[in-house]
C-alpha positions, -999 to 999 in steps of 0.1 A, spaced: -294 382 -48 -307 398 -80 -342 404 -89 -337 381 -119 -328 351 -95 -352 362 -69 -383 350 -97 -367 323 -104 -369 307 -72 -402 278 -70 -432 298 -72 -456 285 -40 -492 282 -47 -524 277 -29 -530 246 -6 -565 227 -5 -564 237 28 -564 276 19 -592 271 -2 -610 254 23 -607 286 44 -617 306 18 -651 293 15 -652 305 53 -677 334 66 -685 355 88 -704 391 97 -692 422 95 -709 451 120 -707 485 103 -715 522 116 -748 533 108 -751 506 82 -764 472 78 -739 443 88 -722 424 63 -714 388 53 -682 385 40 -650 362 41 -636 350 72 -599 359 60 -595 384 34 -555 381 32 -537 346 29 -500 345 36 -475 316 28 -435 319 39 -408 294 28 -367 301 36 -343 295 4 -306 301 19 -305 334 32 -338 351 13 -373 347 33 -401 347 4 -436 356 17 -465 346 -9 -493 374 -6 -527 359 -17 -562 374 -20 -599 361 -9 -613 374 -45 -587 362 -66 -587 325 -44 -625 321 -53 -622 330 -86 -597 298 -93 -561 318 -89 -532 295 -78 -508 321 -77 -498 349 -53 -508 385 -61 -473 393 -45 -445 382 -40 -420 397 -11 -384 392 -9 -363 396 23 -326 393 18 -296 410 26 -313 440 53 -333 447 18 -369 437 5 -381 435 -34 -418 432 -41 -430 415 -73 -463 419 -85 -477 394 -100 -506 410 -117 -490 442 -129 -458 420 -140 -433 448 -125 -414 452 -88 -434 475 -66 -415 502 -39 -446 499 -17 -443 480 21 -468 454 26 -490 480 43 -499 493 13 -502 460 -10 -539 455 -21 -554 445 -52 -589 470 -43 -598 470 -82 -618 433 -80 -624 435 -44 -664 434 -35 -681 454 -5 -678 420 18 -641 414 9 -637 451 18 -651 447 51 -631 419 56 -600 441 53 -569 434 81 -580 400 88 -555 370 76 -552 335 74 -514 315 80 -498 287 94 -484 292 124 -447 274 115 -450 306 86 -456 330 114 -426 317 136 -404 321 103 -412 353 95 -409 367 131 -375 349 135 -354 361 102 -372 392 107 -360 392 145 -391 420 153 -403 425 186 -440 423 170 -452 390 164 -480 395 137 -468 390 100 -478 422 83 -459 439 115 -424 421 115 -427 424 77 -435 460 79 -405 465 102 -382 449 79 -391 472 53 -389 504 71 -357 500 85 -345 493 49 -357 526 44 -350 548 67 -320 530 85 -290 558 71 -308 585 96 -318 561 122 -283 544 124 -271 580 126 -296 586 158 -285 554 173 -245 564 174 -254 594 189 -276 580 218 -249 549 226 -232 579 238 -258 588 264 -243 572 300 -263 556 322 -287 572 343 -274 576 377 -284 545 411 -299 575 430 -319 594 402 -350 574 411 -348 577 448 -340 615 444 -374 616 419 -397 602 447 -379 623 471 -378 655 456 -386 661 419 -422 653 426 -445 673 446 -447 668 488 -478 661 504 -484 658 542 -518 640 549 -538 646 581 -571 638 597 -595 676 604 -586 684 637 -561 664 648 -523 677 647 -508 644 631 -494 639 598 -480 614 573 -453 627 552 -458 610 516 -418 620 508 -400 600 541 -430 581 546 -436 580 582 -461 602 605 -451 633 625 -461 653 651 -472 690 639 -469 719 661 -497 736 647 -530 725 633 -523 722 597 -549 739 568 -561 724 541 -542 730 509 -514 754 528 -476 745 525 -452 739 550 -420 716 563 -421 680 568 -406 678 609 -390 649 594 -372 648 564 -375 690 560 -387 688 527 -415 715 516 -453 694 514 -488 704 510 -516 695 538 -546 674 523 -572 655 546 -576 613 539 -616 629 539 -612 656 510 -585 640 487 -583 601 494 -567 597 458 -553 616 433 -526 614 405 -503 638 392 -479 644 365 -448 662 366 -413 668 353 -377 665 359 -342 669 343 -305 655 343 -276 670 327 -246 645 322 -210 646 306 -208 627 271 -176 618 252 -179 649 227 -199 673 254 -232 670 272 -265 657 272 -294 674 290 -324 648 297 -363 657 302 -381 628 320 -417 628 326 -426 617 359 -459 602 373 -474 596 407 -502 581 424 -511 585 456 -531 570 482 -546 578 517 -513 592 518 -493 565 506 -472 567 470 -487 538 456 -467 537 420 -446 563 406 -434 561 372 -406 575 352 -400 581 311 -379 600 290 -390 623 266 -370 648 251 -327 653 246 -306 678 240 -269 676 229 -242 706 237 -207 706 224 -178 708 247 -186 746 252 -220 742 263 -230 754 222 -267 738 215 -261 706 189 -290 687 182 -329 677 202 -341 641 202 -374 630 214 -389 597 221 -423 585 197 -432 573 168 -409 573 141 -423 591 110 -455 572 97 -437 539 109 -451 517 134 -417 518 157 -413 545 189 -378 552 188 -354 580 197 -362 607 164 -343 637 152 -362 670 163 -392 676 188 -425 661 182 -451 673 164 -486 672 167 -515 689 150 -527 708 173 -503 719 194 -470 721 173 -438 710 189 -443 691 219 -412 709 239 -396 701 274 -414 714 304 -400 737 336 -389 707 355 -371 699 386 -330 693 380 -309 667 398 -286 685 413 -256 657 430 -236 657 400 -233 691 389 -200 704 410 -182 674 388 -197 682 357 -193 719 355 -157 719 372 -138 739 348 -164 747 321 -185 776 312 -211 774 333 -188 764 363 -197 799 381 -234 800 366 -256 792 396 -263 764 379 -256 739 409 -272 764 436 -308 769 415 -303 736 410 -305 728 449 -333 750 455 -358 722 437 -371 752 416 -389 742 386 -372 760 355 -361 756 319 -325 743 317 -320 749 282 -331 791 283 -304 788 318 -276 774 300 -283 800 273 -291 830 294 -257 824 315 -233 819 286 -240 856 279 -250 874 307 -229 866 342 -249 886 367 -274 856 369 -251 840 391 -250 871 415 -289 874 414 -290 831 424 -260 838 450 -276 868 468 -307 845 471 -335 868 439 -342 837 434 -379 851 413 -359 877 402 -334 845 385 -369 824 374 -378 856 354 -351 858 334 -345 825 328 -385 823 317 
């Protein structure tokens, strides 16, 4: 519809009822300053569907009291686009409802009042179902109307290339809580029991175990750590793990952050999120990095082009991490990296950087004759 129609639609005013709660108060706490009393509701919102356009009336707490029928703004949702009128100013406005506000008549109590709003709730269940957002506030499924308007050409983009990601595979998990994360093997001071936390079940040691020394579960033959139930009771820990898989136009390699908590030698909770992607072409040739947080200044976390920055630390980059290792013979059969070492470092439950491996041994193939002959810190140094 065009801007021209879009005014023309019936202009919706204030109800008695929104005047009512205008004459509402309340106070305002404020750092290191006296408290406030200001309005109860500094934003008032109105919603009304006219075929397939949602128009949300904007009004203000200062310009209600001051005898105002009409909305400071008016914002159209129609066609997987939004046009904002304002009223005031007599011209369309670019901004998202974020950054609507009228601050030039606004007093010190309306300012305090700032982010609180008054609606009916049949507007609310309007706006949340044309907007069909996950977030059920207005200014939030409004705000992710908007946004998507504006940034859905690169997101769209994003989203083609991560429907292409395959699932993860049924025994990723189990190998995680198996393997990827470290071993512990709990044990009373001088008694020569233990409970393994990777199979679970207690064992028989040969040997008095000491504190914080490594050696093999009798069980399951996995590498563990002794702690005593008296010294460590609970602890949780953080660590990392990878998988490579076979896409339609290459391969993806996936960083997961994983997270355990463990107690009196149990694994209470372990949990698992994915944080970083990397794309290769069909010749193992870097393509593009995704990582998983907060898209732009947006209030979505999404899959977004490029690492993550932050302030203080720059790009927030994958970690030396564990790889899972059962689906590499497939994968590499009759690529590149089929005769890398990639599979056999792989087995060793190493911690290293996939993406400097893949790298390293597309150029150089004597670091599959260092990982075969068994330097394997000799391998982890050139990778690093």
């Amino acid at each position: 519809m065009r801007k021209k129609e879009l005014l023309a639609l019936p202009l919706m005013k204030v109800t008695e009822e929104m005047r009512q709660a205008a004459g509402e108060t309340r106070k305002y706490e404020r750092w290191r300053m006296p408290d406030i009393l200001g309005p109860k509701y500094q934003k008032y919102f109105r919603a009304r569907k006219t075929g397939n356009v949602l128009e949300i009336a904007v009004f203000e707490w200062g310009r209600i009291q001051a005898g105002d029928d009409e909305p400071i703004f008016r914002i159209f949702l129609h066609d997987g686009k939004y046009n904002t009128w304002d009223a005031y100013k007599q011209k369309w406005r670019t901004a998202s409802i974020e950054h609507l506000y009228d601050s030039e008549y606004q007093t010190r109590a309306e300012r305090a009042a700032h982010g609180t709003y008054w609606y009916k709730e049949r507007d609310r269940q309007l706006i949340v179902k044309f907007t069909k957002s996950k977030h059920q506030d207005i200014p939030s499924a409004v705000l992710e109307w908007q946004q998507y308007e504006k940034n859905r050409g690169e997101t769209e983009i994003i989203d083609a290339a991560m429907s292409l990601v395959p699932e993860i595979p049924k025994s990723f998990a189990k190998w995680v809580e198996t393997d990827a994360l470290p071993q512990y093997m709990y044990y009373e001071s001088g008694r020569k029991i233990g409970l393994c936390t990777s199979c679970g079940k207690y064992h028989e040691l040969k040997e008095p175990p000491k504190y914080g020394e490594t050696g093999i579960c009798p069980g399951c033959k996995r590498k563990v750590q002794y702690k005593t139930y008296k010294k460590c009771p609970r602890f949780q820990e953080r660590a990392y793990a990878s998988l490579i898989q076979k896409t339609p136009d290459g391969y993806v390699l996936r960083h997961f952050c994983l997270w355990q908590d463990i107690k009196k030698g149990k694994r209470k909770d372990v949990s698992i999120w994915e944080q970083i992607r990397i794309t290769y072409d069909k010749h193992w040739q870097k393509k593009l990095v995704y990582s998983y947080h907060r898209y732009k200044q947006t209030n979505t976390i999404r899959w977004c082009n490029s690492y993550q920055g932050s302030y203080w630390s720059g790009y927030k980059e994958e970690k030396r991490s564990a790889l899972y290792p059962r689906n590499l013979k497939r994968i590499l059969k009759g690529t590149e990296l089929e005769y890398s070492g990639l599979r056999e470092f792989a087995c060793t439950g190493i911690e290293f950087y996939q993406q400097n491996f893949i790298d390293i041994a597309r150029r150089f193939v004597g670091l599959e004759k260092l990982i075969k002959v068994g330097f394997l810190r000799l391998a982890q140094d050139c990778i690093s």
